[in-house]
C-alpha positions in Angstrom: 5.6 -4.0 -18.5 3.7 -1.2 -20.2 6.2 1.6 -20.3 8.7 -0.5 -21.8 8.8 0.9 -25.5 8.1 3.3 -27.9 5.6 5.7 -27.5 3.8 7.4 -29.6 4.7 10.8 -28.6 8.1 12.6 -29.5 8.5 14.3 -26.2 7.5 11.3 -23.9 10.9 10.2 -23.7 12.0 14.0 -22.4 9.2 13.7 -19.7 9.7 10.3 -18.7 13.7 11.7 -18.1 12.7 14.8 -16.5 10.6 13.0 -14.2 13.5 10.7 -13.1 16.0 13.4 -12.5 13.2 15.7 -10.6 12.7 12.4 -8.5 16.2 11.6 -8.1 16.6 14.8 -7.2 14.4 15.2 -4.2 14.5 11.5 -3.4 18.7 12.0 -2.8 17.5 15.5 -0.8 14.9 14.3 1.1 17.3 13.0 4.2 19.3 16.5 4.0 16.1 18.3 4.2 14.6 16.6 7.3 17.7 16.6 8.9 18.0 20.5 8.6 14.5 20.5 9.3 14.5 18.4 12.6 17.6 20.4 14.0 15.8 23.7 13.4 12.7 22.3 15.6 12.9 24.3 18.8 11.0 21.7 21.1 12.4 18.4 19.3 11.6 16.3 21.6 7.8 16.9 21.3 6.3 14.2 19.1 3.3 16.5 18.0 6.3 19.4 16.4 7.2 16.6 13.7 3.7 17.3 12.1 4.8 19.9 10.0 7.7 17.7 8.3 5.2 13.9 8.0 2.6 16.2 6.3 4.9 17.7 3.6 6.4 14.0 3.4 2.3 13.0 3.0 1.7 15.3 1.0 5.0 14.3 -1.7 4.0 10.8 -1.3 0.5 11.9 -2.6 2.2 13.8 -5.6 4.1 11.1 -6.7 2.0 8.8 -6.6 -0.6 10.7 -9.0 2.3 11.0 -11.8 1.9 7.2 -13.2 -1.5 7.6 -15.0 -0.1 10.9 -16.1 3.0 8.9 -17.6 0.7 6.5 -19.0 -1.5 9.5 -21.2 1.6 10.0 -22.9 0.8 7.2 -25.8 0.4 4.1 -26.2 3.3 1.5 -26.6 4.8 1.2 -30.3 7.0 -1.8 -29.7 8.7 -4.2 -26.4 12.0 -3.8 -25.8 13.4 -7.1 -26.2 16.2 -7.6 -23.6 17.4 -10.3 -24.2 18.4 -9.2 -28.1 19.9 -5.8 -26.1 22.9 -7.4 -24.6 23.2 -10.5 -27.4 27.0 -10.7 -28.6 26.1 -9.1 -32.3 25.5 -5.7 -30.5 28.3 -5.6 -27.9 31.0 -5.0 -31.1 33.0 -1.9 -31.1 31.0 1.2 -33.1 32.8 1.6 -36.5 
């Protein structure tokens, strides 16, 4: 996996989170949104009317699908996490 590690640059980390939440966000808002949307459609049972809400959908889809090589020009990897050394017994101990 090639994001899993260090990178190179300080602030990749921030990005990397503030990509998440910004996705998390609009991924948990997305069903709200097209709900409000669909019940605001005056002829809703016209197929052609749900243009409007697919494009914007399309055109997300298109958005987030760009940000992965944007990730990626953030640095190279440093190190591998190492999962199997992340949950071993020697780290599960209480923090003095």
């Amino acid at each position: 996996m090639r994001d899993a590690g260090t990178r190179s640059s300080r602030i990749s980390g921030r990005v990397v989170g503030l990509f998440l939440q910004v996705a998390g966000t609009f991924g948990a808002l997305g069903p709200w949104v097209m709900g409000a949307w669909a019940d605001h459609l005056k002829d809703s049972h016209i197929p052609s009317n749900y243009f409007g809400p697919f494009a914007a959908i399309a055109i997300s889809m298109l958005i987030a699908s760009a940000t992965p090589p944007l990730i990626t020009r953030l640095g190279t990897v440093l190190s591998a996490i190492k999962p199997l050394q992340e949950i071993s017994p020697e780290t599960m101990g209480a923090v003095p």
